[in-house]
Backbone as ProteinMPNN parsed JSONL, in Angstrom:
{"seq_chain_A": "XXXXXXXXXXXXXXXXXXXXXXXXXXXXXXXXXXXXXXXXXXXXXXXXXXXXXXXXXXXXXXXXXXXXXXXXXXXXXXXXXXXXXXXXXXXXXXXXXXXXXXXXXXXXXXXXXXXXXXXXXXXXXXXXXXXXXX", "coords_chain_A": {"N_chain_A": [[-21.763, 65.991, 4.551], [-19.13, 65.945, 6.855], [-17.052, 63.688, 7.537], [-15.83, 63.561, 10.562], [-18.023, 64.828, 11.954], [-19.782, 63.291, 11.346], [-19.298, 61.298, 13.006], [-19.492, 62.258, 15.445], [-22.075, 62.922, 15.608], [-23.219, 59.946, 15.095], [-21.68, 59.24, 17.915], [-23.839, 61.487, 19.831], [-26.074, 60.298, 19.191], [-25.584, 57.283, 19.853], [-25.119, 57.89, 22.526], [-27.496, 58.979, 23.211], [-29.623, 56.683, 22.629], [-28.729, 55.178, 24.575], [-28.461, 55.98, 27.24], [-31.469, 56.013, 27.501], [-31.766, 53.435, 26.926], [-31.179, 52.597, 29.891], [-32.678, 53.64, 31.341], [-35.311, 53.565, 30.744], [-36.542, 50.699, 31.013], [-38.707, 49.415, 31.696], [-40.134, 49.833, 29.855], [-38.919, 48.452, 27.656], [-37.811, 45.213, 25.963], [-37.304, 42.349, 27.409], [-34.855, 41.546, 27.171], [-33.475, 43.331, 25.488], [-33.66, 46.077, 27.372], [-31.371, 44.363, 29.203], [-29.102, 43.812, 28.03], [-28.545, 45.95, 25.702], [-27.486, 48.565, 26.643], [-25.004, 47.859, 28.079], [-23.72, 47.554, 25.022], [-24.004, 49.235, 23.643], [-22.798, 51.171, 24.96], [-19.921, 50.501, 24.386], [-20.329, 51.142, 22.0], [-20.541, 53.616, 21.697], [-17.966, 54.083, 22.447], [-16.214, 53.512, 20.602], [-17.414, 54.971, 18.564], [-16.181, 57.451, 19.606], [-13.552, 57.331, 19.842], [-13.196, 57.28, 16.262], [-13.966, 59.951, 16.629], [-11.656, 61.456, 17.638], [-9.321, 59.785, 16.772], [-9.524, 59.942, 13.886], [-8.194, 59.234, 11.384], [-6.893, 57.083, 11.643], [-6.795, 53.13, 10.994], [-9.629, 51.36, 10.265], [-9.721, 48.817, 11.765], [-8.103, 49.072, 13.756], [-9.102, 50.905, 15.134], [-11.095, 49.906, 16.194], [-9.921, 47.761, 17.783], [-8.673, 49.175, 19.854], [-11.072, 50.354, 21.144], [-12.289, 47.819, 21.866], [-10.092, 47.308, 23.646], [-9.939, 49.119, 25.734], [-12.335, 49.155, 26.483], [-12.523, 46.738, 27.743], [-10.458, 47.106, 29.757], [-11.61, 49.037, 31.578], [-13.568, 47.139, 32.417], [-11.674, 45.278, 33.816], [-11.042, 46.715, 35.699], [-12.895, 47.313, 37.384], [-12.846, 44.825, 39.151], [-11.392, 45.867, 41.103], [-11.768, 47.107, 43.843], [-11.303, 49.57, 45.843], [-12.104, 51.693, 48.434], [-12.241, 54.704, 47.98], [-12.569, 54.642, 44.947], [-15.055, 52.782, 44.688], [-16.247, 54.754, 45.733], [-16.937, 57.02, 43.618], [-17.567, 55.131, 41.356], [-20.189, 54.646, 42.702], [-21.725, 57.469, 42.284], [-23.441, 58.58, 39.852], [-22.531, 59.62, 36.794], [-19.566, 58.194, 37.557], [-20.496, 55.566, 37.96], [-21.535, 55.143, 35.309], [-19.685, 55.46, 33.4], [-17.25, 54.157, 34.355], [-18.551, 51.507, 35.413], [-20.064, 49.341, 37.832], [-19.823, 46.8, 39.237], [-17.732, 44.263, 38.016], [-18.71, 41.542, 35.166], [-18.532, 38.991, 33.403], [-20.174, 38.358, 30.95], [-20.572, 40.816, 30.248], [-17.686, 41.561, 29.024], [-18.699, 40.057, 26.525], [-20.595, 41.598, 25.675], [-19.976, 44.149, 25.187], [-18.025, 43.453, 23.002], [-19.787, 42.713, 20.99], [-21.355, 45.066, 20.812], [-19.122, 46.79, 19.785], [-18.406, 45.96, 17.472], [-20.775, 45.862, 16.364], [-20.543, 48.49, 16.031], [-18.386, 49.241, 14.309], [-19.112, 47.827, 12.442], [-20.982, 48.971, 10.801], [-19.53, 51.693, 10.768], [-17.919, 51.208, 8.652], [-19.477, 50.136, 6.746], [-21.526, 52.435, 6.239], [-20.129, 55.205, 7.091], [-17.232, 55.716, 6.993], [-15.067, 56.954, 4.325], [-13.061, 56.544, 2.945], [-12.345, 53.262, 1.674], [-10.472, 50.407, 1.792], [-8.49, 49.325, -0.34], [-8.413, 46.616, -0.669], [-10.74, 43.077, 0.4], [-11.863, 43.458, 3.504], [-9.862, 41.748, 6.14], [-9.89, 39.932, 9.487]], "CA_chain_A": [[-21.355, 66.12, 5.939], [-18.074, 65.806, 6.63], [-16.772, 62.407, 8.244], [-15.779, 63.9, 11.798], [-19.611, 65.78, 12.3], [-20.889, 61.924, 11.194], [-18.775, 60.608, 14.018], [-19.969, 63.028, 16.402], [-23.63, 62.455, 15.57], [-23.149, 59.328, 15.92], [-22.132, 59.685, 19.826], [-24.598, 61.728, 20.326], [-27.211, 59.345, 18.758], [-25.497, 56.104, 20.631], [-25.459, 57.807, 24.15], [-29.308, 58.452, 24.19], [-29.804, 55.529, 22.955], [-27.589, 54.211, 25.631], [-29.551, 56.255, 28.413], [-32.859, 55.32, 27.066], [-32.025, 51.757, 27.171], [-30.83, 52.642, 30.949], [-33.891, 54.519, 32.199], [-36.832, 53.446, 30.265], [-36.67, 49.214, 31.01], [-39.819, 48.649, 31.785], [-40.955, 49.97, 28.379], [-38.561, 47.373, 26.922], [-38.273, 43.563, 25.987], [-36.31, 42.285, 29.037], [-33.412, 41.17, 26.402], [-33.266, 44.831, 25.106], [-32.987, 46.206, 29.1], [-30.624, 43.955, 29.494], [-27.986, 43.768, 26.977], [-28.218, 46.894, 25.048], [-26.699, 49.726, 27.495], [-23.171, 47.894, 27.752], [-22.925, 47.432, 23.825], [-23.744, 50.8, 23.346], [-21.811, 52.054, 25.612], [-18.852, 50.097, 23.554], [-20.262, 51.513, 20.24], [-20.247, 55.003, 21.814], [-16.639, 54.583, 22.773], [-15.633, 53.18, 19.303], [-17.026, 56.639, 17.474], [-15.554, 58.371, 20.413], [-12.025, 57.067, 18.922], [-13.091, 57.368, 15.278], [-13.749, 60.838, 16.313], [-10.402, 61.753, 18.252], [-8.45, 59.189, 15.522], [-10.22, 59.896, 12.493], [-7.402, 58.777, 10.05], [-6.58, 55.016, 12.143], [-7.447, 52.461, 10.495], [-10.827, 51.049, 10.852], [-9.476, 47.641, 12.614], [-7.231, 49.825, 14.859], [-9.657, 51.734, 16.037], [-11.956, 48.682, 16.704], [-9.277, 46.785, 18.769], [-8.51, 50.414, 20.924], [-12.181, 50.326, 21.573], [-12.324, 46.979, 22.761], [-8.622, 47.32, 24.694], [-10.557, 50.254, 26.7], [-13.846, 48.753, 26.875], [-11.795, 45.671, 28.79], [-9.459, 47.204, 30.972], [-12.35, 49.133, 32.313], [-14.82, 46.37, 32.89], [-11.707, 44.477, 34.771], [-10.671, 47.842, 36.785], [-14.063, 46.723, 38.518], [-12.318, 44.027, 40.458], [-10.277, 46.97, 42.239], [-12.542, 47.938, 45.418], [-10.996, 50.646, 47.528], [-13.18, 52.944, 48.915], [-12.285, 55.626, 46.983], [-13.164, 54.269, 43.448], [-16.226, 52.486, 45.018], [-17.525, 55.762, 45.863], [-16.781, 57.259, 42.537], [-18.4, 54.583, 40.806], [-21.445, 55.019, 43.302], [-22.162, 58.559, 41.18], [-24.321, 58.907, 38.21], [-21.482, 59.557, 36.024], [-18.902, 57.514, 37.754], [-21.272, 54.402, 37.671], [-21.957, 55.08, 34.031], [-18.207, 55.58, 32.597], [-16.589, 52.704, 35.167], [-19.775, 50.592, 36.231], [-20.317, 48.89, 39.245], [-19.018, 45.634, 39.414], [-17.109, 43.217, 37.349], [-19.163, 40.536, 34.62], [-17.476, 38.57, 31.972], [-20.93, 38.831, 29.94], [-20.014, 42.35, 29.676], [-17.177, 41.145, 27.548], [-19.203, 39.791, 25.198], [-21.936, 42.72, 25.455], [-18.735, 44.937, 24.873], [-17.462, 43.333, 21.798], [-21.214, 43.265, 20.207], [-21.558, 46.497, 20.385], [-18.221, 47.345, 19.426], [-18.459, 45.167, 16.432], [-21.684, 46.579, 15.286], [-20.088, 50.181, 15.603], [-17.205, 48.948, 13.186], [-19.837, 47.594, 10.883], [-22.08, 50.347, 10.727], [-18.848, 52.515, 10.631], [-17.323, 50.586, 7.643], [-20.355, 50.259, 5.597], [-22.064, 53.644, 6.215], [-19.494, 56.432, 7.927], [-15.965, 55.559, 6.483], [-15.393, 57.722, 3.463], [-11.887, 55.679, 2.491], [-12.386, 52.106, 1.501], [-9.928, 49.708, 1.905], [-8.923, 48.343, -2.056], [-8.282, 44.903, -1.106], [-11.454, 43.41, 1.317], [-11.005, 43.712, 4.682], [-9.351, 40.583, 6.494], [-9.698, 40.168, 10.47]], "C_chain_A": [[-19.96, 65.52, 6.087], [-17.659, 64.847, 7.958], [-16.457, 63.067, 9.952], [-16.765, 64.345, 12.652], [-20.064, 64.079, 12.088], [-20.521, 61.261, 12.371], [-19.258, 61.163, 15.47], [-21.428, 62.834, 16.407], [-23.511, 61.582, 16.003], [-22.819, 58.722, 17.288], [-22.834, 60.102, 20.388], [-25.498, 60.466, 20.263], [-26.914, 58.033, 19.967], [-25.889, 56.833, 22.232], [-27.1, 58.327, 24.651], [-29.99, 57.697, 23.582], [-29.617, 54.771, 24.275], [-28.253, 54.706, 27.081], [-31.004, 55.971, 28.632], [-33.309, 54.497, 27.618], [-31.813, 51.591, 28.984], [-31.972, 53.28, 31.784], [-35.355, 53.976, 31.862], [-37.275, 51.635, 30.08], [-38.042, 48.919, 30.931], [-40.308, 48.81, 30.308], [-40.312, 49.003, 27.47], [-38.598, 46.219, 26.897], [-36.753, 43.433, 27.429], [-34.964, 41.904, 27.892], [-32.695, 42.456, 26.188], [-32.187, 45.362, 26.408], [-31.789, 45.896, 29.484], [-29.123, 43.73, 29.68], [-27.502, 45.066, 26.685], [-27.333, 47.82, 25.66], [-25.219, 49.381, 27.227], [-23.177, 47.812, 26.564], [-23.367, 48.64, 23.328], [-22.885, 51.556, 23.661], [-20.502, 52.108, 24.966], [-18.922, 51.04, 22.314], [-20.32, 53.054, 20.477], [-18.459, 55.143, 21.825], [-15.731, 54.294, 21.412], [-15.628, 54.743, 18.627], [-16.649, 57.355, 18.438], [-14.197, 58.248, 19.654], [-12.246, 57.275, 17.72], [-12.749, 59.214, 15.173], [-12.37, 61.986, 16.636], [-9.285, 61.523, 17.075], [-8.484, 59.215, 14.496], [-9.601, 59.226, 11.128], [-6.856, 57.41, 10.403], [-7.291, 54.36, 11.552], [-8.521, 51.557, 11.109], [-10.242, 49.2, 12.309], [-8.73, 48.227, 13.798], [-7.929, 50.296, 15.729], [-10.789, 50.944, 17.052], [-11.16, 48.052, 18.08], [-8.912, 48.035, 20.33], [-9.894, 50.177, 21.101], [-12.29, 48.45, 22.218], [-11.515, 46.954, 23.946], [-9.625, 48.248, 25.856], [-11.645, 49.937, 27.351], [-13.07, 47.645, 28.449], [-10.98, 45.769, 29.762], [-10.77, 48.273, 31.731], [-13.488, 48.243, 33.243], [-13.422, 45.527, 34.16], [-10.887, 45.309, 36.06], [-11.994, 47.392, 37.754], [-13.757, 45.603, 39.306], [-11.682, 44.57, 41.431], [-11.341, 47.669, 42.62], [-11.962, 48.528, 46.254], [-12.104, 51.305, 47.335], [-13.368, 53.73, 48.057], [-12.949, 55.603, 44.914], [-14.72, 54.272, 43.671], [-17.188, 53.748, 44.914], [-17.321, 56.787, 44.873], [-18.178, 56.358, 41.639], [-20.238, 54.569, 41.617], [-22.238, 56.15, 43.032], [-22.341, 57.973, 40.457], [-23.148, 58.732, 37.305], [-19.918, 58.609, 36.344], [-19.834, 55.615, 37.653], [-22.007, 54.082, 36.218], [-20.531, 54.948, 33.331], [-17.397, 54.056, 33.813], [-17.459, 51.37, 35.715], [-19.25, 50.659, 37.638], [-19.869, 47.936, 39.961], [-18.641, 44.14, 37.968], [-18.175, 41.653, 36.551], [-18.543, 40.148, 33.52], [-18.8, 38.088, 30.896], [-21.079, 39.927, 29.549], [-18.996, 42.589, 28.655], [-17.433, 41.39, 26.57], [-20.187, 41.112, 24.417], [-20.528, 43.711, 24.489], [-18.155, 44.416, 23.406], [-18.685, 42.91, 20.652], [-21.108, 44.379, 19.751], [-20.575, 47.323, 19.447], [-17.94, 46.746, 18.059], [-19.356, 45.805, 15.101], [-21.537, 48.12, 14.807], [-19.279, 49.942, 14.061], [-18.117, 48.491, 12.378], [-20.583, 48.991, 10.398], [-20.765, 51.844, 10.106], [-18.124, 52.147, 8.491], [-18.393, 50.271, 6.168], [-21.262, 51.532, 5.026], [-21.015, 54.998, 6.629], [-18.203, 56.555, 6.877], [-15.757, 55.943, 5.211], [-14.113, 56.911, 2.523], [-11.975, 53.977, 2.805], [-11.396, 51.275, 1.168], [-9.495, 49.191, 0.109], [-8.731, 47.08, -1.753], [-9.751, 44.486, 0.138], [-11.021, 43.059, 2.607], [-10.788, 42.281, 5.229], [-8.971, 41.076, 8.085], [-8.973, 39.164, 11.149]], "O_chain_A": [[-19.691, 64.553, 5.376], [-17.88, 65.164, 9.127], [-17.464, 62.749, 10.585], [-16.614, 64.341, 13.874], [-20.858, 63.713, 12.954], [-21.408, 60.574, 12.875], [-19.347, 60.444, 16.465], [-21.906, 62.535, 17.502], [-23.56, 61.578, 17.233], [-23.523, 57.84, 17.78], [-23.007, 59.633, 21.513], [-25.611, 59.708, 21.226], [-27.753, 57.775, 20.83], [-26.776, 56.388, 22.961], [-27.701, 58.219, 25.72], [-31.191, 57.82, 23.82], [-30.339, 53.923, 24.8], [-28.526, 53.878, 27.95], [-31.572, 55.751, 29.701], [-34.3, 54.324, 28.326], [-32.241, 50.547, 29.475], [-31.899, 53.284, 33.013], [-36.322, 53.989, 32.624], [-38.105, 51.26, 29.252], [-38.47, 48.158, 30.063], [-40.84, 47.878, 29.705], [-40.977, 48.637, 26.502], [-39.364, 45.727, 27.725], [-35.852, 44.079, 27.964], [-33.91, 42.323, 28.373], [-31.555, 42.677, 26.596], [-30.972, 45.288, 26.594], [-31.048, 46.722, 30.016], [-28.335, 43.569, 30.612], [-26.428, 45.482, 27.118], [-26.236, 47.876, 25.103], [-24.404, 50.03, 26.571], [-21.999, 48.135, 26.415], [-22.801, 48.961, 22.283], [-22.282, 52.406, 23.005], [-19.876, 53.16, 24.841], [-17.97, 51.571, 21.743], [-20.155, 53.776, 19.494], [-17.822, 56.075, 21.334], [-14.641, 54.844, 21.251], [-14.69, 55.468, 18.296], [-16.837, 58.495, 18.012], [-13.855, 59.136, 18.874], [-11.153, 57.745, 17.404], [-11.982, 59.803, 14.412], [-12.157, 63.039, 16.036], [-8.588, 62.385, 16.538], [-7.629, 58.62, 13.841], [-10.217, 58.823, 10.141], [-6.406, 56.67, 9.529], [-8.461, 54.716, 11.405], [-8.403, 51.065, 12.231], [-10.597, 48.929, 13.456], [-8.887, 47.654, 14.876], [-7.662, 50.251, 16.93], [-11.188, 51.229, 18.181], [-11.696, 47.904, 19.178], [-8.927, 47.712, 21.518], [-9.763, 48.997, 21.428], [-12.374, 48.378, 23.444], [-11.959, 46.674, 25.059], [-9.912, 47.662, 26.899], [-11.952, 50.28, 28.493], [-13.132, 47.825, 29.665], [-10.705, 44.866, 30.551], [-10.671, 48.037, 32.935], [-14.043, 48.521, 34.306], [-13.856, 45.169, 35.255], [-10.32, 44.811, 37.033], [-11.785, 47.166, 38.946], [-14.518, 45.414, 40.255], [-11.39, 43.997, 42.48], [-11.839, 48.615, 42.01], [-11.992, 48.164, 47.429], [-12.845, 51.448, 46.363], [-14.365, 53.726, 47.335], [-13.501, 56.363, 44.118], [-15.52, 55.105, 43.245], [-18.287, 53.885, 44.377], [-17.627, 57.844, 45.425], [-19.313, 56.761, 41.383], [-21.271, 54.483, 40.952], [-23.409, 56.095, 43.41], [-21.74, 56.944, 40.148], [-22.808, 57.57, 37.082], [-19.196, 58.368, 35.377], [-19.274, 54.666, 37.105], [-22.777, 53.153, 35.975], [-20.502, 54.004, 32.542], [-17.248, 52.937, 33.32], [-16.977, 50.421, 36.334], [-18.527, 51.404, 38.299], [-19.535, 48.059, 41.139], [-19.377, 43.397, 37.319], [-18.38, 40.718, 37.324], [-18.041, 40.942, 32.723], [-18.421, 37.401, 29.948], [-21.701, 40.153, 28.511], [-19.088, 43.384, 27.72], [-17.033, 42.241, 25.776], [-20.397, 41.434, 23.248], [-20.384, 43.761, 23.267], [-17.822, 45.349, 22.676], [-18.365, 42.821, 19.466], [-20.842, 44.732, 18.602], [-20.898, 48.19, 18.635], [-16.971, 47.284, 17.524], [-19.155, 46.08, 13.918], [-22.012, 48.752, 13.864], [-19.604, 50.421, 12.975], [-17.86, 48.858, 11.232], [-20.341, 49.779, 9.483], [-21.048, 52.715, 9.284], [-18.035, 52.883, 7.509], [-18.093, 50.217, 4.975], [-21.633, 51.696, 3.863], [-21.554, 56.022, 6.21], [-18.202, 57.437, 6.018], [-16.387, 55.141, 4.522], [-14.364, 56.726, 1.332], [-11.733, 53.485, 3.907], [-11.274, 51.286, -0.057], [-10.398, 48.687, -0.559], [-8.896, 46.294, -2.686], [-10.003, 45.44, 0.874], [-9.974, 42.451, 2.828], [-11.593, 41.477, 4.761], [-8.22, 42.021, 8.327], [-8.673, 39.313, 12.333]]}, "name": "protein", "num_of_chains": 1, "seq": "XXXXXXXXXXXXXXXXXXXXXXXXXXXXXXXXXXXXXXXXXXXXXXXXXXXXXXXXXXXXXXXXXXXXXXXXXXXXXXXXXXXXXXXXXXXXXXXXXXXXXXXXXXXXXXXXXXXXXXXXXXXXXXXXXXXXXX"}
């Protein structure tokens, strides 16, 4: 399978995960519920860039996925109307949230962490010759 189709699976795969974890709480551990959605959401937007960037290097594409993850979570301090009721849609309340947490951060650079591992030990078809240094 050819690295750009693995990158694409994996989006699919993360975002129903990522709705799953958003619809089906009660069936989960309250930590699960909790957490999981935003660091998915991160590790969707990571192979979203692997699959757009495919030839950036794996740390590049990591730090663009966080940069994005973070200027969205602190676009949620900007309340006009107009956004508000954007983000008050299904799809606008899923791609921008709802309001502003700085444990979203952290959720955000989890997820986006475990994409880059997962990407770097399983996906990434070009291995670094020296090991990698962050």
């Amino acid at each position: 399978m050819k690295a750009r189709a693995k990158y694409i699976l994996a989006v699919i795969v993360t975002i129903v995960l990522g709705l799953g974890s958003r619809t089906n709480t009660s069936l989960l551990p309250d930590f699960v519920a909790k957490h999981f959605g935003d660091a998915l959401w991160a590790a969707m937007i990571y192979f979203g860039i692997r699959v757009w960037l495919i030839r950036t290097p794996l740390p590049i594409a990591f730090a663009l996925c966080l940069g994005f993850c973070y200027v969205i979570e602190l676009s949620q301090l900007y309340q006009a109307d107009w956004i508000v009721h954007i983000r008050n849609t299904l799809i606008g309340g899923l791609i921008l949230g709802k309001g502003f947490l700085y444990a979203d951060l952290i959720r955000y650079t989890v997820g986006a962490a475990a994409a880059f591992a997962l990407d770097y030990t399983l996906i990434a078809t070009k291995r670094p010759k020296e090991p990698l240094h962050i």
